[in-house]
C-alpha positions as CSV (number, residue, x, y, z in Angstrom):
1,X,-17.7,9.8,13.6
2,X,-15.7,9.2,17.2
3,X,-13.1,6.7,16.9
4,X,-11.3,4.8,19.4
5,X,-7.9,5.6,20.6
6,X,-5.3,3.1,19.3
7,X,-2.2,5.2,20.5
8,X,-1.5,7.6,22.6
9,X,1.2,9.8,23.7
10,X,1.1,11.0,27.6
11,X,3.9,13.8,28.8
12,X,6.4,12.2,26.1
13,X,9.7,14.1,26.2
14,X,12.5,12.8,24.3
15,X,15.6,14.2,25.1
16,X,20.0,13.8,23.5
17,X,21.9,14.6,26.0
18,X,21.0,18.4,26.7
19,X,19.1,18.6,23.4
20,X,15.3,18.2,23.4
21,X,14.3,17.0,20.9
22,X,10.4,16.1,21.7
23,X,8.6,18.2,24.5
24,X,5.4,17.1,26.5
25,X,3.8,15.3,23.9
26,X,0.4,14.4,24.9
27,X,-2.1,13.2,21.9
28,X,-3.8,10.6,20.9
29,X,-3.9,8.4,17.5
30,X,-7.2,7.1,16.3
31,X,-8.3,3.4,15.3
32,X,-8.7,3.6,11.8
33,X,-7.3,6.7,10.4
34,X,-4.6,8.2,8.1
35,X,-2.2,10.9,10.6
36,X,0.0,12.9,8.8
37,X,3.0,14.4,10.8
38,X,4.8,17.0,9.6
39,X,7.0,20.5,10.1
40,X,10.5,21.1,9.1
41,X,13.9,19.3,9.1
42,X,14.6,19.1,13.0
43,X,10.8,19.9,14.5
44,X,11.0,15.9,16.0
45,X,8.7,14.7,13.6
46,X,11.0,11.7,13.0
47,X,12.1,11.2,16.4
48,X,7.9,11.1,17.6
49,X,7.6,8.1,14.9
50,X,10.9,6.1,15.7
51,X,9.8,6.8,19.6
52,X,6.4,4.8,18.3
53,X,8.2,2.6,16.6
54,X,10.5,1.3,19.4
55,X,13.5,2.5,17.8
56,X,14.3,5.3,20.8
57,X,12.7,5.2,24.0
58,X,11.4,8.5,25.6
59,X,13.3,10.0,28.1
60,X,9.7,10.9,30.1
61,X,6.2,9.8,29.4
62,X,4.4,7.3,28.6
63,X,3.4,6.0,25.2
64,X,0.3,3.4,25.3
65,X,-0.7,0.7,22.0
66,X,-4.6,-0.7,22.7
67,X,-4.1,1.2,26.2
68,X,-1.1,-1.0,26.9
69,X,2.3,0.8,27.7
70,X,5.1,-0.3,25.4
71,X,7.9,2.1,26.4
72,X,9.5,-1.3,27.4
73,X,8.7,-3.2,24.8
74,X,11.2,-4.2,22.1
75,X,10.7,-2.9,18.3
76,X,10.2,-6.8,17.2
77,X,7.1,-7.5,19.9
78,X,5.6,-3.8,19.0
79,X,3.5,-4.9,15.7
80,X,4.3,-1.6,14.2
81,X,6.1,-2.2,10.9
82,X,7.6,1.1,9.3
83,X,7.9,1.8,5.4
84,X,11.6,3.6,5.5
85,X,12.7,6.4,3.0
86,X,15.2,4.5,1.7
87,X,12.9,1.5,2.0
88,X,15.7,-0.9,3.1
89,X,14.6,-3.9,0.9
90,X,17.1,-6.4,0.8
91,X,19.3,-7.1,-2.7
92,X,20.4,-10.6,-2.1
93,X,16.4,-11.5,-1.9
94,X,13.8,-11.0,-4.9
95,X,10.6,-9.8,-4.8
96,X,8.8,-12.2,-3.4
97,X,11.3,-13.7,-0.9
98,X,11.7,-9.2,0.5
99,X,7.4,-9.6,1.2
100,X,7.3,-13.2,2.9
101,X,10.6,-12.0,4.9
102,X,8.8,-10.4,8.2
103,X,6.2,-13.7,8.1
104,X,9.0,-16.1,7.9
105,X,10.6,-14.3,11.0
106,X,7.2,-15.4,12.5
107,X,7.3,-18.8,11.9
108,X,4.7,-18.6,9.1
109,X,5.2,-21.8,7.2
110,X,6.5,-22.0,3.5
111,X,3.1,-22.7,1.6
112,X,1.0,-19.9,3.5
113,X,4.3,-17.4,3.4
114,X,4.1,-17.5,-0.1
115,X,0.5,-17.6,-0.6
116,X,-0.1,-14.4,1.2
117,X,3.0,-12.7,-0.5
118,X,1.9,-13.6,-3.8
119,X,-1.7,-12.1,-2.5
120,X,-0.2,-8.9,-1.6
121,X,1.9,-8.5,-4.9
122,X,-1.5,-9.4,-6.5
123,X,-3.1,-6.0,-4.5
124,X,-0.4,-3.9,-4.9
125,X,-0.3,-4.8,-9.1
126,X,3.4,-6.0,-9.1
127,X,2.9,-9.7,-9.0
128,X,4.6,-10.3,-12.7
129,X,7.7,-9.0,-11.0
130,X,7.6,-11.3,-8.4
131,X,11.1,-13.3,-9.2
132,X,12.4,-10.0,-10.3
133,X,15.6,-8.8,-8.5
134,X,15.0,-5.5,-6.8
135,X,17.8,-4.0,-8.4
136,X,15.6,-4.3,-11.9
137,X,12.6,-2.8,-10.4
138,X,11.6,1.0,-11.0
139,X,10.9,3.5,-7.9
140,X,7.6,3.2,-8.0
141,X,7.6,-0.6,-8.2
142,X,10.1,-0.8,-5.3
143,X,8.1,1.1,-3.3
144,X,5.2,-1.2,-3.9
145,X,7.2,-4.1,-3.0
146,X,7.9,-2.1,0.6
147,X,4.5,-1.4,1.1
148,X,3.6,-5.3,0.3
149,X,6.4,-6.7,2.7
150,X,4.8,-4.2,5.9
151,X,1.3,-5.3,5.3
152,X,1.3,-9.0,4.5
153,X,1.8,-8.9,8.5
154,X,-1.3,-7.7,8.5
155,X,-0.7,-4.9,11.2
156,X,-3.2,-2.5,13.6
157,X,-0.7,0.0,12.6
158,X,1.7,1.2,9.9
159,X,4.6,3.9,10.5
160,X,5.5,5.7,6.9
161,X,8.8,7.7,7.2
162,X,9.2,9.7,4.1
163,X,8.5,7.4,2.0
164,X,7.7,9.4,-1.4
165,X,10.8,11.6,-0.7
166,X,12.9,10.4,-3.6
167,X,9.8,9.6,-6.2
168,X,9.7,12.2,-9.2
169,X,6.7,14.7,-9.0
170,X,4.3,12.7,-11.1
171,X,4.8,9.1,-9.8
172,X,4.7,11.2,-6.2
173,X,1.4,11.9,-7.2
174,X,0.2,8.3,-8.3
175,X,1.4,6.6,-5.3
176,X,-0.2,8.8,-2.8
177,X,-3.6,8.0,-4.4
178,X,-2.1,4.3,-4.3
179,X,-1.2,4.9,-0.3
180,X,-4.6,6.6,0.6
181,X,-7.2,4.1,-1.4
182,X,-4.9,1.4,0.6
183,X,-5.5,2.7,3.9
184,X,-9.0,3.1,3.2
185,X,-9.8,-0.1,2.1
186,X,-7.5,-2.1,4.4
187,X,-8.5,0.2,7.7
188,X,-5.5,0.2,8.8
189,X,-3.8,3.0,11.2
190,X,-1.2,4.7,8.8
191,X,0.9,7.4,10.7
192,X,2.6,9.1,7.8
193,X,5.8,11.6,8.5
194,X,6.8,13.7,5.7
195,X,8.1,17.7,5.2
196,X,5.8,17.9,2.5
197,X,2.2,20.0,2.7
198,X,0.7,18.9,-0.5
199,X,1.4,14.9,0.4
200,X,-0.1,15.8,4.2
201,X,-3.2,17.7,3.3
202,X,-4.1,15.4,0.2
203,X,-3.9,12.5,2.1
204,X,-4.7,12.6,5.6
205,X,-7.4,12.4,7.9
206,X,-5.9,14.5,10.7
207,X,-2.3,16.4,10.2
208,X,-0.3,17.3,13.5
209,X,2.2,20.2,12.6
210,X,5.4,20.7,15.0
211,X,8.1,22.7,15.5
212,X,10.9,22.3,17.6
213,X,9.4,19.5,19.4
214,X,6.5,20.7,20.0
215,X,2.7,20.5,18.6
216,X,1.9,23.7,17.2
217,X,-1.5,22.1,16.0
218,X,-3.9,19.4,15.1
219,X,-6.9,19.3,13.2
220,X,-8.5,18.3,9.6
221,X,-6.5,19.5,6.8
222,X,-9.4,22.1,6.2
223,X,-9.3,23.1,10.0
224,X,-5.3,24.0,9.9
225,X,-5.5,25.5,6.3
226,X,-8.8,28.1,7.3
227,X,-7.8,28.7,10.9
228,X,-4.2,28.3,11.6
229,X,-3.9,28.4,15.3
230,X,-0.3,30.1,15.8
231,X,1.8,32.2,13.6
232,X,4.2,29.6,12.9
233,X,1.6,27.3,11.4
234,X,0.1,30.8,9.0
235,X,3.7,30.8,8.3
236,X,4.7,27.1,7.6
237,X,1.5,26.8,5.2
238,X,2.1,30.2,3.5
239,X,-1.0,30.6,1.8
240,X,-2.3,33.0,4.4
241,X,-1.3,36.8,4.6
242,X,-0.4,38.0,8.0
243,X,-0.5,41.5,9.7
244,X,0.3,42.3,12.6
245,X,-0.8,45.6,14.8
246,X,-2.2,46.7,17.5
247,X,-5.6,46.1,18.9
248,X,-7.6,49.4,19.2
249,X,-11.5,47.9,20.4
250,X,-13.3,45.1,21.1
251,X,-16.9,45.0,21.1
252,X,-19.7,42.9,19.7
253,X,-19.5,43.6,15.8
254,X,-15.8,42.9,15.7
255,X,-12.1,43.6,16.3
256,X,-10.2,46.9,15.0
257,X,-6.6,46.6,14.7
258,X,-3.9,49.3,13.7
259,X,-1.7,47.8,11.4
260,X,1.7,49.1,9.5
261,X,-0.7,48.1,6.7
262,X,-3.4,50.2,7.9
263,X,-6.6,50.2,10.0
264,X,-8.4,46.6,10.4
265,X,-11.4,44.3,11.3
266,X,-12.1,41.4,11.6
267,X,-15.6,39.5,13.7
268,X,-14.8,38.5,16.6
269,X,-16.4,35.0,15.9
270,X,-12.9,35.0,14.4
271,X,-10.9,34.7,17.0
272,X,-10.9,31.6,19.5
273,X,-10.9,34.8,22.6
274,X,-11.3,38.4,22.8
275,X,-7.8,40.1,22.6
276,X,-7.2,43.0,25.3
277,X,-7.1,46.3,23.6
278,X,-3.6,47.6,23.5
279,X,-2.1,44.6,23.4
280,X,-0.7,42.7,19.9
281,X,-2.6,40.6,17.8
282,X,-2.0,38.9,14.1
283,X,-4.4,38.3,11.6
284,X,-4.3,35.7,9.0
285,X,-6.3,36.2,5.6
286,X,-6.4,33.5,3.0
287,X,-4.4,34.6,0.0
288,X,-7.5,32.9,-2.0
289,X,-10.2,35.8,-0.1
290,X,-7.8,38.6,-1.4
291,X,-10.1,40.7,-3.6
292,X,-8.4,43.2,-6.3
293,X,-9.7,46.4,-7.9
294,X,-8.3,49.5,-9.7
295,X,-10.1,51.9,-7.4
296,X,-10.7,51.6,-3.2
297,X,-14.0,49.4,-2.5
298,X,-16.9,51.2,-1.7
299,X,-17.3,49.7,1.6
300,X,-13.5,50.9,2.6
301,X,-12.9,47.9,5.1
302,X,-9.7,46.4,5.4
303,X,-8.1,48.1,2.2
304,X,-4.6,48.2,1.2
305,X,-2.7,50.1,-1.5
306,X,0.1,48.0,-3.1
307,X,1.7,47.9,-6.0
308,X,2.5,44.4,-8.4
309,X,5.5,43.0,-8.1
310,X,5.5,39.8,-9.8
311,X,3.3,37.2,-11.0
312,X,2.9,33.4,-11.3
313,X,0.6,31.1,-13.6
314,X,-0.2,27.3,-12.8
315,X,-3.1,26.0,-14.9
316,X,-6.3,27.8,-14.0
317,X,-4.7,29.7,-11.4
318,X,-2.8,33.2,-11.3
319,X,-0.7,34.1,-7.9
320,X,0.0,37.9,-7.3
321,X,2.6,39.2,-5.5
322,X,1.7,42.5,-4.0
323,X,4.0,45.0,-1.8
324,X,2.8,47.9,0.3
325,X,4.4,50.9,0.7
326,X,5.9,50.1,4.2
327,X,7.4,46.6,1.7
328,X,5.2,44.1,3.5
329,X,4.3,41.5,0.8
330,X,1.3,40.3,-0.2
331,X,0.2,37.2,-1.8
332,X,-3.2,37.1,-3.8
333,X,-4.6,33.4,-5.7
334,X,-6.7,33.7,-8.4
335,X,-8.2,31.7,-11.5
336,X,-7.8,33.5,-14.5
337,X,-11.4,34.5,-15.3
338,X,-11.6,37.0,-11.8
339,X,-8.3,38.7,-13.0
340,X,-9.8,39.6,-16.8
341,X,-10.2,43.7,-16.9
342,X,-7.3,44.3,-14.2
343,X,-4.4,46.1,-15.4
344,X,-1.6,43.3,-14.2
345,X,1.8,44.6,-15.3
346,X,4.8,45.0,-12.7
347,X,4.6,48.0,-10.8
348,X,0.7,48.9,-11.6
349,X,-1.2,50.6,-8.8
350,X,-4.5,48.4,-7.2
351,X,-6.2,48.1,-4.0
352,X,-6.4,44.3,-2.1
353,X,-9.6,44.5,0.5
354,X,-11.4,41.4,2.4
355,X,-13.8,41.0,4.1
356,X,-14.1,41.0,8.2
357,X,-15.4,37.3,8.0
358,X,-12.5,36.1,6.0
359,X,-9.9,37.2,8.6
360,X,-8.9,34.8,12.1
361,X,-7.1,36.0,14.8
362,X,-4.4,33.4,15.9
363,X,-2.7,33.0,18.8
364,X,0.1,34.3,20.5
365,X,0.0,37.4,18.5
């Protein structure tokens, strides 16, 4: 389904003094959906949201809201309410009084302000606590509250900076079901920025990764984790193994590289354009379409002698860790029922093989 464009970023470059942080951004944010930015500490995932938010102006570009430009346009006039890490609610006020705050800076009048607040703690299950002090709220409940006081405005969009950073693992968990069922239900625009690839790909819609100010990708969760784009992005994910080589042909049934690893191919529907022979390329296989065996497969594609190293378990699911004899490492996922029959102690002798189809080419080599 095509949506419309609520925002969108034209040439934006964002720049501190001689340090860029953001360069040439130029994508759009659809009407409607739940955008996940993310990368590491530094990539100017931050700086992109606060740029959106009003909070720094770009140094070049233009950022447009319903088509409008709002470079100009001050943070309060914006409609584009952010749900901080440290949430920022205020002490001195209770619950209720921290929700009806941004509506009382809007002249709502007492009666509705507290109607709508009440209606809002009421959705987000949290209306007993409603006189409560913040200070005598849990994490979870606080976090509620700031979710509560960002949408009683009833906004196009919402900006989420971090906001499940300092949640324990399980309530982590719980609120990003309570986050995504709210965006879905209210369709609101939620532009979510977080470090974190489980609370990206379980959430959103689209995910934008970056790294040092620039878009390495965008795409579906399932697009970015099955066909990473650029060896940064194979890397950042890491659940893909990578080898690297040179390309020795091209032709219609596939791609043949020459690997520290050994020989390789992969089909050339794989790969977004035909690589020039002699030149590098990288290959990304999904640690998941890593096969195992005691003995070289029959077929003798894409086989690799390694040796086990170390091993991980994490409820129905076993992760290798394989090294080849030039030390490369390599990282196989599987449920416990494909591994019965394999020998698995450290230091045991197998063959890892996949298939042609399971392997993408990615840019840049």
């Amino acid at each position: 389904m095509q949506r419309d464009t609520l925002v969108s970023f034209e040439g934006v470059v964002k720049r501190f003094g001689a340090y860029v942080a953001v360069q040439k951004l130029d994508f759009q944010i659809h009407k409607g959906e739940f955008l996940a930015i993310m990368g590491s500490s530094g990539c100017g995932k931050t700086t992109t949201l606060r740029m959106l938010a009003g909070l720094e102006a770009p140094s070049e570009g233009v950022i447009r809201l319903s088509g409008k430009p709002i470079n100009d346009l001050p943070t309060w006039s914006r409609d584009t309410p952010m749900v901080w890490q440290s949430l920022a609610l205020f002490p001195f006020l209770n619950v209720r009084e921290n929700v009806e705050f941004a509506l009382k800076m809007r002249g709502v009048g007492k009666a509705e302000r507290q109607r709508r607040a009440e209606q809002w703690l009421d959705r987000m299950q949290i209306g007993e606590f409603a006189e409560r002090n913040i200070a005598q709220l849990s994490g979870g409940q606080r976090q509620r509250v700031a979710l509560a006081r960002s949408l009683v405005v009833e906004p196009e969009i919402l900006l989420l900076d971090e906001p499940l950073s300092a949640l324990d693992a399980a309530l982590k968990v719980r609120m990003q079901s309570v986050l995504k069922n709210l965006q879905r239900e209210t369709g609101i625009t939620f532009v979510y920025v977080t470090h974190s690839q489980s609370e990206a790909f379980s959430m959103a819609d689209r995910v934008v990764i970056m790294s040092r100010g620039v878009i390495e990708q965008i795409g579906t969760p399932q697009e970015i984790y099955r066909t990473p784009r650029t060896r940064f992005v194979a890397d950042f994910l890491g659940s893909s193994n990578i080898f690297t080589g040179k390309v020795t042909s091209v032709g219609g049934a596939g791609i043949a590289l020459q690997t520290d690893s050994g020989p390789m191919q992969l089909s050339a529907s794989n790969a977004a354009s035909a690589p020039v022979v002699g030149s590098t390329a990288t290959v990304t296989v999904l640690d998941t379409k890593m096969r195992l065996s005691v003995t070289p497969p029959a077929d003798g594609v894409n086989v690799v002698p390694v040796r086990v190293i170390g091993e991980e378990f994490v409820g129905a699911t076993a992760t290798l860790y394989l090294e080849t004899a030039k030390g490369q490492e390599i990282r196989v996922q599987k449920g416990h029922e494909e591994l019965t029959g394999l020998p698995l102690g450290i230091g045991q002798a197998l063959f890892t093989s996949w298939s042609p189809e399971d392997g993408h080419l990615v840019a840049g080599g």
